[in-house]
N, C-alpha and C positions, 0 to 999 in steps of 0.2 A: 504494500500500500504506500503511497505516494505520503511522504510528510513535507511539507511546506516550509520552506527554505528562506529565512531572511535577506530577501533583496536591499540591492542597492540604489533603492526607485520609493518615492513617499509609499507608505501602507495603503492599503485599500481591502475594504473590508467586503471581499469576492464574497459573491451568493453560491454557498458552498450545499449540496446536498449529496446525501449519501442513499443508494441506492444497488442494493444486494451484495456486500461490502467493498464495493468500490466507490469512491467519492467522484461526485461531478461538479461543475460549474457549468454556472448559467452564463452563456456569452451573450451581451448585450449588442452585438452587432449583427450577429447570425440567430436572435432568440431564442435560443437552444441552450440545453444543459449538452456538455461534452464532459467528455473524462478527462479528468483533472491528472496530467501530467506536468512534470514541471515543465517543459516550452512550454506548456498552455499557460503554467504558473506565470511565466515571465511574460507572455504576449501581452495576458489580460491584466497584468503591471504595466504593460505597458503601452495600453491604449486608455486605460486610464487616465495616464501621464500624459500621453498627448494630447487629449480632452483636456484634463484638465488642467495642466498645467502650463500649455503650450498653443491651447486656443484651437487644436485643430478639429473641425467637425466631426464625430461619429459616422454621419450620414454618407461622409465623402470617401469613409475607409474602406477597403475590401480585404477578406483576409482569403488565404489559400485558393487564391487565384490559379488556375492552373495552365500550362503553356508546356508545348514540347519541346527540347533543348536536345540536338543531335539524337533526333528517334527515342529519346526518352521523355516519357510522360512525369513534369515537375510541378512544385506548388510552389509558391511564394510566400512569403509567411504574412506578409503586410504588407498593401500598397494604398499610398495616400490618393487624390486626385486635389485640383484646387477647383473653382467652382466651372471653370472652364472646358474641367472633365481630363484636363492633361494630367499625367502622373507628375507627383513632384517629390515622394518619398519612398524610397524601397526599402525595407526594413528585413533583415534573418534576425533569426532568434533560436538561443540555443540555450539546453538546460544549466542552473547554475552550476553543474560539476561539467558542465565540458570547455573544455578551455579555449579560446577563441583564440583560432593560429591560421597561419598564412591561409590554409586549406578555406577554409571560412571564408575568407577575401574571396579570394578564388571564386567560392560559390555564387558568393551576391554580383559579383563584378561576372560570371558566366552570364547568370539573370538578367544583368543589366545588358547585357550585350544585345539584347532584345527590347527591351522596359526602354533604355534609353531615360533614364531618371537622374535630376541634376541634384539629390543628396539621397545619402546611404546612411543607412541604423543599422551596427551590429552590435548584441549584445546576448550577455548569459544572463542578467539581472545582475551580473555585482560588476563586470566591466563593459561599458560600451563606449562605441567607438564611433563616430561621425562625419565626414566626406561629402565633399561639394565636388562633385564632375564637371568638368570644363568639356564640350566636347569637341569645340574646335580647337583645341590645341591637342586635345588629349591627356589635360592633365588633373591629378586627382589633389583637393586639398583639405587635408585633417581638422576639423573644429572640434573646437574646447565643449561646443552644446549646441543643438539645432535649433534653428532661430523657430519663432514662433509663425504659427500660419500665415497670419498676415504678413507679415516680412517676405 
């Protein structure tokens, strides 16, 4: 059974319910209880966070978007839109024990090869890490915090 792991993200007090011993959560963007795994721990930290601390709309979020990448069938773990319907956030998200290394790049920067998205969220809940793509030059630049929606 999944126990819930002190993030690196404000607390938020997930709608937890338990159902033939496994524990679910209610996802407020897909209205659905799912099984409470920690990526889902850390997702649903951390659309919270974007909500609500960052201004970004719920309604504009999509999560597990899915897209084929070299004949394989992928998901995405989160992708913002602004009201325009452009994507402007791609997000992975990985449980807080796996450790967020080159591999991990890699993945979200495959995704984007496609998505075409001018910032990157990666994060376990205790490290993430944040990227503004340039695409006409081709260059990638590290931020200290993702600016807010409207920005």
């Amino acid at each position: 059974m999944f126990r819930p792991t002190p993030l690196n993200l404000p607390s938020y007090p997930l709608k937890l319910r338990r159902i033939k011993e496994k524990i679910y959560v209610f996802d407020e963007l897909r209205r659905k209880n799912l099984l409470l795994t920690p990526e889902e721990w850390v997702r649903q930290h951390w659309i919270h966070h974007l909500h609500t601390y960052k201004q970004y709309p719920k309604s504009l979020m999509h999560i597990e978007g899915g897209m084929t990448l070299n004949g394989r069938q992928k998901r995405t773990d989160l992708v913002i839109y602004n009201q325009q319907g452009q994507k402007v956030l791609l997000a992975e998200f990985k449980a807080p024990g796996v450790k967020i290394s080159q591999k991990t790049f890699e993945q979200i920067s495959h995704y984007n090869i496609r998505h075409r998205i001018p910032l990157l969220l990666v994060s376990n809940g205790i490290e993430h890490f944040f990227c503004k793509i340039n695409f006409e030059d081709s260059s990638c630049e590290f931020l200290q915090d993702l600016p807010n929606y409207i920005q």
